[in-house]
C-alpha positions as CSV (number, residue, x, y, z in Angstrom):
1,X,0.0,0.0,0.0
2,X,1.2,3.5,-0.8
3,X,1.4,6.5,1.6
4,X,-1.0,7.6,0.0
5,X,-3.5,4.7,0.1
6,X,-2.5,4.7,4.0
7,X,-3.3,8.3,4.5
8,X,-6.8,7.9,2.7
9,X,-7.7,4.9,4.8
10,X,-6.4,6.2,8.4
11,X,-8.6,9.4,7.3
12,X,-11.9,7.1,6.8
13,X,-11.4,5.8,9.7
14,X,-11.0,9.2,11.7
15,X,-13.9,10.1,10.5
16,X,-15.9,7.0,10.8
17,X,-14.6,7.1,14.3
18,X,-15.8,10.7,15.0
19,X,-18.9,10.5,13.2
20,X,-17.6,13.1,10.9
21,X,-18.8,10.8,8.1
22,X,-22.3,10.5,9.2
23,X,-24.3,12.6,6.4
24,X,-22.5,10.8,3.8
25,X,-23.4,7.3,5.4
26,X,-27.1,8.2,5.6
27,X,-27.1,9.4,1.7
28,X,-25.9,6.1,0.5
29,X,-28.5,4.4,3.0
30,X,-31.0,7.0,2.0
31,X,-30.3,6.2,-2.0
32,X,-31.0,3.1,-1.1
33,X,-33.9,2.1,1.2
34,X,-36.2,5.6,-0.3
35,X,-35.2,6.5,-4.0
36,X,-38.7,8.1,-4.5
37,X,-38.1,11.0,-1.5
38,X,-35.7,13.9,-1.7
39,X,-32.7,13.5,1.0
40,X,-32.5,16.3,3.9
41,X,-30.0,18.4,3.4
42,X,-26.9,18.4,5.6
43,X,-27.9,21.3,8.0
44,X,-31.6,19.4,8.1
45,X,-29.8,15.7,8.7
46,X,-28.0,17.3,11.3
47,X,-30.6,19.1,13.4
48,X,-32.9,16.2,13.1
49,X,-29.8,13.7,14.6
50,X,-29.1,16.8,17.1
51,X,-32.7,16.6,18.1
52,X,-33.2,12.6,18.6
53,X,-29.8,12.6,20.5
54,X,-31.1,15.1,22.8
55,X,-34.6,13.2,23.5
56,X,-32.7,9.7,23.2
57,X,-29.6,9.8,25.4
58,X,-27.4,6.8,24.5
59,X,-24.1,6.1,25.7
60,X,-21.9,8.8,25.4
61,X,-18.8,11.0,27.1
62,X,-21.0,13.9,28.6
């Protein structure tokens, strides 16, 4: 594997780790499971995950 393969892959996992890959996930499952609806947009994905976090604690740091 190149350097550069290695950098691309320890960044996917950063940001699968950190959920910084989360919109992106939920487009390709959106695609997917509901190709007749229009996705949310980013700021709308993120408000609505924001909001069910908030309601729904699960385990977290704080």
């Amino acid at each position: 594997m190149s350097v550069r393969g290695f950098s691309h892959m320890v960044l996917r996992v950063l940001r699968g780790m950190s959920g910084l890959d989360a919109y992106e996930r939920y487009l390709a499952h959106h695609r997917h499971a509901h190709p007749e609806m229009p996705a949310p947009s980013r700021g709308e994905f993120y408000r609505a995950k924001w909001d069910h976090e908030s309601t729904s604690p699960t385990a977290r740091c704080c």
